[in-house]
N, C-alpha and C positions, 0 to 999 in steps of 0.2 A: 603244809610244807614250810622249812626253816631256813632258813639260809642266814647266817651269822657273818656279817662282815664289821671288823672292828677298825677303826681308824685311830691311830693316838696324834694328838696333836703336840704341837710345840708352841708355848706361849711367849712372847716377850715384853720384856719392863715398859715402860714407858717414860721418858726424861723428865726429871725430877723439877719441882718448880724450881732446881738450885742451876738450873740451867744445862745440867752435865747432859752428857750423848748420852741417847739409852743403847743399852747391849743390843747386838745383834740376836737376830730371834734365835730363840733353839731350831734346829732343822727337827721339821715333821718325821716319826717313824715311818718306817713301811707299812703300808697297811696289813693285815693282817692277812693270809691267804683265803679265797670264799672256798667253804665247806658244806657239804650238804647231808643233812640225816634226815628225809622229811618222813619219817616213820619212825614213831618212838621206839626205843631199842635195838635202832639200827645202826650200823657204823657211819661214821659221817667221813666223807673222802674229797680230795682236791678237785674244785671243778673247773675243766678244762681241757686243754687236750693230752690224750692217755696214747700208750704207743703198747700194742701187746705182741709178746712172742710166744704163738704154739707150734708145739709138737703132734702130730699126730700119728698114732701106729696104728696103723691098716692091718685089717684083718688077710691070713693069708690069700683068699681069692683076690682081694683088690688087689695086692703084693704081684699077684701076678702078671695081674692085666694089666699093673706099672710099668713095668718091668719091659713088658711086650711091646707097649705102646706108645714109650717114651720116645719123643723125639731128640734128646740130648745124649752125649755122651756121660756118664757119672761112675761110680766107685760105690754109687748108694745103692742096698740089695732089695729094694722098695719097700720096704717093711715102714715106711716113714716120709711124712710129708710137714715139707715146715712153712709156716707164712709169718706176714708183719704187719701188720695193720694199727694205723691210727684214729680214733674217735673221737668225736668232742662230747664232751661230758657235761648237761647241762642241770641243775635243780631237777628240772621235768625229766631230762631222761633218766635223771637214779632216784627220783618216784617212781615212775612207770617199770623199772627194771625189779624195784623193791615192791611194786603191788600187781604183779602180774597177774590177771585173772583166767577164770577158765572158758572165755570168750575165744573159740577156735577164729582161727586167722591161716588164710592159705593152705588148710587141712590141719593144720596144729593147734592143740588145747594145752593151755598149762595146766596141770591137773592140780599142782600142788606150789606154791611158793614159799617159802618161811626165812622173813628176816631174821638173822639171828643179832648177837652185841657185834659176832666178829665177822658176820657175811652174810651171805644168801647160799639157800637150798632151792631148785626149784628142778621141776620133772615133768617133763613136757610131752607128749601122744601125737604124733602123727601121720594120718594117714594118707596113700595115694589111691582111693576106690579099694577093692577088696585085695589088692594085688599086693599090695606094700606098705608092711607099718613098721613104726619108727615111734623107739620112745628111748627121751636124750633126759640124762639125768645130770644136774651139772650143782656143784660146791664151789665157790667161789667164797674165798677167805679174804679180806682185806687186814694186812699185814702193819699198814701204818695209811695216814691220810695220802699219801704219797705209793705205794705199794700195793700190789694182791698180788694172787694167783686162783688159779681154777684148775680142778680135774672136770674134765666132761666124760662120761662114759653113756654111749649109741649103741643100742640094739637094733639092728634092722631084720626085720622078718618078709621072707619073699615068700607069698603062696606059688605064685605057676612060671612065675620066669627070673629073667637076672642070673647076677653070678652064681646061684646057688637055688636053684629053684627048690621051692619047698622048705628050702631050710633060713640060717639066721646068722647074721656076719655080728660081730661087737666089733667095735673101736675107741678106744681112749686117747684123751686129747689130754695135753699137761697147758698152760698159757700162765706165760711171768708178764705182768702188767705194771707199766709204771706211769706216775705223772711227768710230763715234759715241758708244759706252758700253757698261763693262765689263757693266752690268746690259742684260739683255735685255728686262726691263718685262714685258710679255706675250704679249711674241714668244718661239714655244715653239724648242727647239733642234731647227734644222734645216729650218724654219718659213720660208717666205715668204709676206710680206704687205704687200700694195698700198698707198703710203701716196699721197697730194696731194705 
């Protein structure tokens, strides 16, 4: 793992045996922002806290059951669901996001990861016993150290019950990600939390 942080300094004179005042110092630059690529050939991105907006289109059963079960008033025809969430983004968490293994966790396996120069691929299998499986494919481009986006596209397969028993819902997620501050505030690293 690499973590690059540059400092420039500002030096100043010091008064000459001729007695004169020496100049005021240069003021120090800002330091440079910390970025993280600890996987060679991967993109390296601002670390800190991140603010992401997705989209997500429901497949039409869910659409329905939105729709049905909504407790608000809206003008939205459920085909869509949107959220906001902020993360702190630390060295370790965009290692760990960059070498994801195929060690299952809570029923899911990532089957495949691949850093690329300009993101990550990775495709993940989930199952809940024989009843329900889930495999979430997701591309996530980082557009600048400051920037991404991601498509997620979810196949879900239902053997004997749910919306659709027997059969198999997809959904695609669109998510526009950006950096907002080096400090994390109280968002813990690695932390996702729902903002307005």
């Amino acid at each position: 793992m690499r973590v690059w942080m540059m400092l420039a300094l500002g030096l100043g004179c010091t008064a000459s045996a001729w007695g004169q005042t020496a100049p005021a110092p240069a003021s120090a630059a800002p330091p440079a922002p910390a970025t993280a690529s600890p996987v060679p050939g991967a993109p390296s991105v601002r670390l800190g806290l991140w603010e992401n907006s997705a989209v997500t289109k429901l497949p039409p059963q869910l659409a329905e059951l939105k729709k049905k079960y909504s407790t608000t008033t809206t003008t939205d025809d459920g085909s869509t669901v949107s959220a906001k969430t902020q993360t702190c983004l630390t060295a370790d968490t965009w290692q760990k996001l960059l070498n994801l293994t195929s060690t299952p966790t809570n029923g899911c396996a990532a089957a495949k990861t691949v850093p690329t120069p300009k993101g990550i691929f990775s495709r993940m299998t989930c199952a809940a016993g024989k009843a329900v499986t889930m495999e979430v494919q997701a591309t996530t481009t980082v557009d600048s150290t400051e920037k991404a986006h991601s498509h997620v596209h979810t196949t879900t397969t239902y053997a004997a019950f749910g919306p659709i028993a027997g059969g198999t819902m997809i959904a695609d997620t669109e998510v526009l990600s950006h950096f907002v501050s080096d400090d994390c505030g109280t968002v813990g690293p690695g932390k996702v939390v729902s903002v307005k």
